[in-house]
N, C-alpha and C positions, 0 to 999 in steps of 0.2 A: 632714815631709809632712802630719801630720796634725796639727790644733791646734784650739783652742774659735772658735768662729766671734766676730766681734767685727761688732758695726753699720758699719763701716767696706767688711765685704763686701757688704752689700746689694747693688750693684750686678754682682757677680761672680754672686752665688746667682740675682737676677734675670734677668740674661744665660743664665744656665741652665735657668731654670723658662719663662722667657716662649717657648720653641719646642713647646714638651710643652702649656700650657696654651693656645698657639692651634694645634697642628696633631692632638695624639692625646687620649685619653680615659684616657691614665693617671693624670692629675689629674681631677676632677670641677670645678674650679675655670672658670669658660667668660671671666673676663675679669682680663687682667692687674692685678698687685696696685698695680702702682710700686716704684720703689727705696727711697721714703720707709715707704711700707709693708710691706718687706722688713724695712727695719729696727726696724721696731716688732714684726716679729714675731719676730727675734733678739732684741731685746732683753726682750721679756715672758716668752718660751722660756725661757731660760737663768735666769729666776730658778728654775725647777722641774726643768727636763729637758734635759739634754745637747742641743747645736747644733753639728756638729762640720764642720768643712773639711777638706778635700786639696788643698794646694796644691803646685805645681811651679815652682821661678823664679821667685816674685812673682807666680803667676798659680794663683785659685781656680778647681779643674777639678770638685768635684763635694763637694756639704754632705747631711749625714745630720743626724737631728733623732728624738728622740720625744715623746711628748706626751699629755695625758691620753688614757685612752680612754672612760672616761662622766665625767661631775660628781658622779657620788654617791661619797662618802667611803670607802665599801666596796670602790671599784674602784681605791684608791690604791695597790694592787700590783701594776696592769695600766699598761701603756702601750704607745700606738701609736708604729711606727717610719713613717720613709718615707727616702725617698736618691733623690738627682736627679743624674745624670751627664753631664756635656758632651759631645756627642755625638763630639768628636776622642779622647776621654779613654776612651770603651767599649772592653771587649774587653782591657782590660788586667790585668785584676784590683783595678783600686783599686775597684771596689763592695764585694767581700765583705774587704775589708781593711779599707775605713771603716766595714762595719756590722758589722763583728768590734769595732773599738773601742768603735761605738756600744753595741752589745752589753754587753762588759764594762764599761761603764761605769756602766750603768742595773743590774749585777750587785754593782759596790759600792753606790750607791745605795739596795740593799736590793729594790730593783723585782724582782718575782720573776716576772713574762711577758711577754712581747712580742708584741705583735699585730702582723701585715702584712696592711695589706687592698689588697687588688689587683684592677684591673677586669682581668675574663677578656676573652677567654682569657690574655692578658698570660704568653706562654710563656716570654721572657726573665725574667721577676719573679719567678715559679715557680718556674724553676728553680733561681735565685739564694738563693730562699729555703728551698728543701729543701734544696740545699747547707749552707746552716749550720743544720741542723736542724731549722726550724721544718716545721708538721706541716698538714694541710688543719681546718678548722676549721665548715666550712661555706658556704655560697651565699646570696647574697640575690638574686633573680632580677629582671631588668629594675630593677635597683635606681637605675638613673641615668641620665637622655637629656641626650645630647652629641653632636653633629657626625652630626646627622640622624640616630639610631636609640638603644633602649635598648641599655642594657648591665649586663649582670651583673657582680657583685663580689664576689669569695673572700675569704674570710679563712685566715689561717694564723697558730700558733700555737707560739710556742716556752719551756719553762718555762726560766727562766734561773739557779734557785735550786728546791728544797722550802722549799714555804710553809711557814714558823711557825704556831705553834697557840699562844699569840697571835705575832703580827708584830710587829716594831719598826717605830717608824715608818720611813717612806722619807727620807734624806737630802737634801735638795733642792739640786740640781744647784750654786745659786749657794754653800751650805757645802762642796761636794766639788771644785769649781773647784780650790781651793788645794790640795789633795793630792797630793802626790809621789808617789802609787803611779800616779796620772793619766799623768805619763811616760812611766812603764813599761808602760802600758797602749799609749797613743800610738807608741813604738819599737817593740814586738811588733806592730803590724800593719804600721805604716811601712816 
């Protein structure tokens, strides 16, 4: 059920994000990206940072990803998450089972945080994300205008490891690809 996302979904991951990017403000995104730019953003992804699917029957229902959270080199133990779910597909529990893999996967990786930034009130995201631990982290107020008004956007914050005093560096997704503990990661939430 759960596997590395491949440029070939583009158009499944697109079919999911383009209802959320033209009707609510849980993306800041205001103009669809295309299929072709779907898969440019799989494919750049996954040289650094887990791009993950759910699929059921030959058919992708909802992709989790994370991804820098600044450019400065300092912040390479930080990374942002996000997960997008097909609207037949909520309510099931595959969210906190894809970003449980996502999760431990960025925990081999050596990634030792996880950022979820969420526009508020965003009470479905919230809660989803105090379920698996992550914690409030702060507000940035009127931080985005989308679909005729500002909107604020929370952060939340989950450590996924104790930092090292120094740190190794971070694995990059495209060396832990091939890993068999990958599996067993993939099966426990599947």
């Amino acid at each position: 059920m759960i596997r590395v996302a491949v440029e070939a979904d583009a158009g499944a991951c697109h079919a999911i994000y383009a209802p959320i990017v033209e009707s609510s403000a849980i993306t800041f995104e205001t103009s669809l990206p295309g299929e072709e730019a779907m898969a440019g953003r799989i494919r750049a992804r996954l040289a650094n940072h887990p791009w993950l699917v759910w699929g059921e029957g030959g058919e992708v229902l909802a992709y989790a990803y994370a991804g820098r959270f600044r450019e400065r080199a300092a912040y390479d133990w930080v990374a942002e998450t996000s997960i997008y779910v097909h609207e037949k597909a909520r309510r099931r529990g595959i969210a906190r089972r894809l970003y449980g893999a996502l999760l431990e996967t960025m925990r081999l990786q050596g990634i030792n945080q996880a950022v979820g930034v969420i526009t508020l009130p965003g009470d479905t995201s919230v809660a989803m994300h105090e379920a698996m631990g992550f914690t409030p982290a702060g507000v940035w107020p009127k931080a985005g205008y989308k679909l005729d008004r500002w909107w604020d956007v929370g952060v939340w914050s989950l450590f996924l490891s104790e930092p090292a005093n120094p740190p190794s560096p971070v694995v990059p997704f495209a060396e832990l690809a091939a890993d068999t503990r990958l599996a067993g990661v993939f099966a426990a939430q599947g």
